[in-house]
Structures are given as C-alpha cells and as structure tokens.
N, C-alpha and C positions, 0 to 999 in steps of 0.2 A: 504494500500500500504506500501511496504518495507520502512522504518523510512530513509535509504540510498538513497533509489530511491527518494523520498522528497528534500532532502539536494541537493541530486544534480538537480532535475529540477530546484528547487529554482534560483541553482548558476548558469547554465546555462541562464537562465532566466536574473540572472546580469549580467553576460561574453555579453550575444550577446547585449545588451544595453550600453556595451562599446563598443563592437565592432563595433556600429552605430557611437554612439559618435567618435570613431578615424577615422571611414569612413569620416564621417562632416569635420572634421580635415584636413586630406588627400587632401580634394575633394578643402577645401577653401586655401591648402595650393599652392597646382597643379596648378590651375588656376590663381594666380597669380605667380608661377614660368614659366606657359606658356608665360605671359607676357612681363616679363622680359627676357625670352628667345628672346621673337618677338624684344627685344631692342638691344638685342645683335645681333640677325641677319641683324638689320640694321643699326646698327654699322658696322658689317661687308662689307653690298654690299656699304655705301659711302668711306669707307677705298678702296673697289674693283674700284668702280667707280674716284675716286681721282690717287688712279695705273693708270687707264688705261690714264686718262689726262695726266700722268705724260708721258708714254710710247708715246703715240702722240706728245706733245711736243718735246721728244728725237729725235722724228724722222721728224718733222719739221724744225726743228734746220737742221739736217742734208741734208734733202732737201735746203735748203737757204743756206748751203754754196755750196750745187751741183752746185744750180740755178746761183750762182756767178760766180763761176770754169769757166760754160760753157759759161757766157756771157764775160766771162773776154779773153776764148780762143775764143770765136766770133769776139771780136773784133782786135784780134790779127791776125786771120785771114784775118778781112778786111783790116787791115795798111799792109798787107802783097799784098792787091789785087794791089797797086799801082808798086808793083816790079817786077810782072811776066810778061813774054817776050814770052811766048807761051798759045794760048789759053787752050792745053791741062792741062795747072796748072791753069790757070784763072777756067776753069770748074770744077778740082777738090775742088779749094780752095772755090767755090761757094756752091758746095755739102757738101763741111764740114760746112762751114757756115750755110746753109739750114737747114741742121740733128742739130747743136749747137741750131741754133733755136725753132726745134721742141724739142729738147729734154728739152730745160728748159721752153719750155710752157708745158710740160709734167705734169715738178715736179711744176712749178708755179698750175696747176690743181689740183696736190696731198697737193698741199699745202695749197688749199682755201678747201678743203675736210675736211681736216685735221680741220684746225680752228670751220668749220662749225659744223663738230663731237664734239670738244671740248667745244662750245659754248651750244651743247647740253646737253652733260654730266652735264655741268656747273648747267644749270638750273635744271637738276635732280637732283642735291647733293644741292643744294639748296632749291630745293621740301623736299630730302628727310630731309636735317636736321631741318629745318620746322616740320615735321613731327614727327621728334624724341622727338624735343622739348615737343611738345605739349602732345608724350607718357609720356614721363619721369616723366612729372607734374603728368598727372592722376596718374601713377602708384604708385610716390610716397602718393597721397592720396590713393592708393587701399593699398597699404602696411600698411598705419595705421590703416586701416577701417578694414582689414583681421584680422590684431594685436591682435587689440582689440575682433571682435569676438571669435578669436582662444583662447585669454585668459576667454570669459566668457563660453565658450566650456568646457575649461577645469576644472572651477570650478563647475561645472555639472560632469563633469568626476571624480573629487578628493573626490566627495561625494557616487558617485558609486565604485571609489575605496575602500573607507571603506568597504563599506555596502558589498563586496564582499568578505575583508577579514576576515570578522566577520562572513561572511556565510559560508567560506573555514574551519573557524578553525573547528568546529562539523564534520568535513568530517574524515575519517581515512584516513590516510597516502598515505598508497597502492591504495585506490581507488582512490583519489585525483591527485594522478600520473599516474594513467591508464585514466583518464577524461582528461586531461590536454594533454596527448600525442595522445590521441583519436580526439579532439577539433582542434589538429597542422594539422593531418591527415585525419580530413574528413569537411573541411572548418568552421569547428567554431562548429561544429554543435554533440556534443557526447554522448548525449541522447536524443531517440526517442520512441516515444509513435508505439503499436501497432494495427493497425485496422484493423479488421476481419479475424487475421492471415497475416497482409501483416507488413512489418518495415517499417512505413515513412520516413527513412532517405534513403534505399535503392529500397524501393518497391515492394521488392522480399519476397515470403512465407515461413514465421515460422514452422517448419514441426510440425504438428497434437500435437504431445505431449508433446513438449517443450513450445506450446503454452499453452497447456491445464497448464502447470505448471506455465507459467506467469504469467497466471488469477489469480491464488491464489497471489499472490502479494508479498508474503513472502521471495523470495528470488532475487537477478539480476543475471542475464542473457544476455548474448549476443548475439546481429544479427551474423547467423553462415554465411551470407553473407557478412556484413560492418565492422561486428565487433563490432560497435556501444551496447552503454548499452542502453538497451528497458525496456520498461513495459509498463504500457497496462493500459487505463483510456476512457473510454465510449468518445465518439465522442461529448453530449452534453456538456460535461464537459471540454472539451478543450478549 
C-alpha cells in the first residue's frame, strides 16, 4: 500500500480517538450545564412567583381601601336615614345602602381570594427554594466531580495530542491540508477503505478502472462521489 495512504490511516486513526475523547468532554460538560441551567430556570419561576404575590398584594391593598370608601359612605348614608321626610328618599337612601353593602362584601370576597392565592404561592416558593437549595448542593459537588474527570480526560487527550503531531509531521504539506479540510467536510471521517468497488464512506461505486488502479496500491485517489481519499485493504484485515 501507498507509504501516504499509511501515514494517513494511521492519523486518522488518532484524529477520530480525539474526536471520542472531546465527545466525552462535551457530553460531561452538557450535562452539567443542563443542570445549572434547571437552577436558573428556577431561579427564575420563584422571582415569577414572588411578582405575582407582589401584584396580589397591590391589588389587595387596593380593595381594603375600596372596602373602607364604601363602608365609610354606608354609613353616611344611614346618619342620613334619620333626616329624610319623604319615603321616596328613605327608599332611595336604602338602595344605596343595600348596593354599598353588597358591593364591599364583593371586594371583602376578592379579598379572602386574594390572601388564599397568596398563601398558596407562598408555600410554593417555599417548596421551590427548598428545592433549589438542595440542587445547588448536588450541583456544586457535580461540578467538582465533572472537574476533575474532565481534567483526567484531558490528560489522555494531551498524550494523543503528541502522538498525532508526531504522526502529522511525515505527512506532506499539501496532503495534510487536503485531509484536514476533507475531515471538517465529511464529519471526521477523510479516509476510506474500498470494498468490492463500493467507498465506505459514501457507499457509492468506484467505476471498473479506477478501481482496478486502486488495487495496485501505488498511488491515492479519490471517491469521484465524496471526494474522500480511498484505498483498498481486504475486508479480513480491517
């Protein structure tokens, strides 16, 4: 086989074993950023749920001065019932009365509603920071626990980074940059072995005489479908 075609399975061989290694990376990194995302989001709904108590209470407040208003004109009404001289004010001042009445059992209604929602939230932002707490702790032990894997990751990775740049320098130039932008372009992946006329990277057939020249092993050549650099090694042997 081509002394090139060598050099680069080799390297590819290293490339896609970092490429595992920063997958692991990624994977342990993700998942504790998912985490801390989940702390932030609930961060966010007891800041939402703390609003909304707040926006209840505004308008509680607001009711209990209503509730006052209208008890305060209720009763101004009644010291009034002792001066009129026609029933037909006696009856109106009783219907005003009546309606002052209902209207501040109204908001006295809206106002035990109110509490009773408020009381709820309460115990929910109480749940939730409960809840937060007891994330924050794990997380920060997932945080060290990630740390530390992701550092002994990486010293598995700093030994495959030599060992790749030691295998890169034997490569020529030009090829080494036609690998490297073949690898960005066709997911890691920029040399492939051919079997029975077919490119394992794209699956598609090596036309009859171009294959027949692969066999000979002598020169590289590329999938006229991926593009990819091929050559060609018995199926046992892979």
């Amino acid at each position: 086989m081509n002394e090139h075609i060598d050099q680069l399975i080799a390297l590819q061989g290293i490339d896609l074993e970092i490429d595992q290694i920063e997958n692991e990376i990624r994977a342990e990194q993700n998942a504790l950023d998912l985490r801390i995302s989940a702390l932030a989001d609930k961060e966010i709904l007891i800041g939402e749920l703390e609003e909304q108590i707040g926006i209840l209470e505004k308008e509680r407040r607001t009711l209990e001065s209503e509730v006052a208003d209208k008890m305060a004109h209720v009763k101004d009404r009644q010291s009034k019932m002792m001066q009129v001289q026609t029933g037909r004010e006696q009856t109106a001042l009783l219907k005003e009365i009546e309606d002052g009445k209902k209207s501040a059992k109204e908001s006295e209604e809206k106002i035990v509603a109110i509490m009773e929602e408020v009381e709820r939230l309460s115990l929910q932002i109480k749940a939730e920071k409960n809840l937060l707490k007891g994330e924050k702790e794990l997380v920060a032990e997932e945080t060290v626990k990630v740390r530390d894997i992701i550092e002994t990751i990486n010293k598995g990775k700093k030994e495959k980074d030599a060992l790749r740049q030691q295998q890169a320098q034997g490569i020529k130039v030009n090829v080494l940059r036609k690998y490297s932008t073949l690898r960005e372009r066709r997911n890691g992946l920029a040399v492939v072995n051919v079997l029975q006329g077919v490119c394992q990277g794209c699956f598609m057939s090596i036309p009859p005489q171009k294959y027949n020249q692969l066999l000979k092993g002598d020169q590289i050549f590329d999938c006229p479908t991926c593009q990819r650099i091929i050559y060609h090694r018995p199926e046992d042997s892979e």
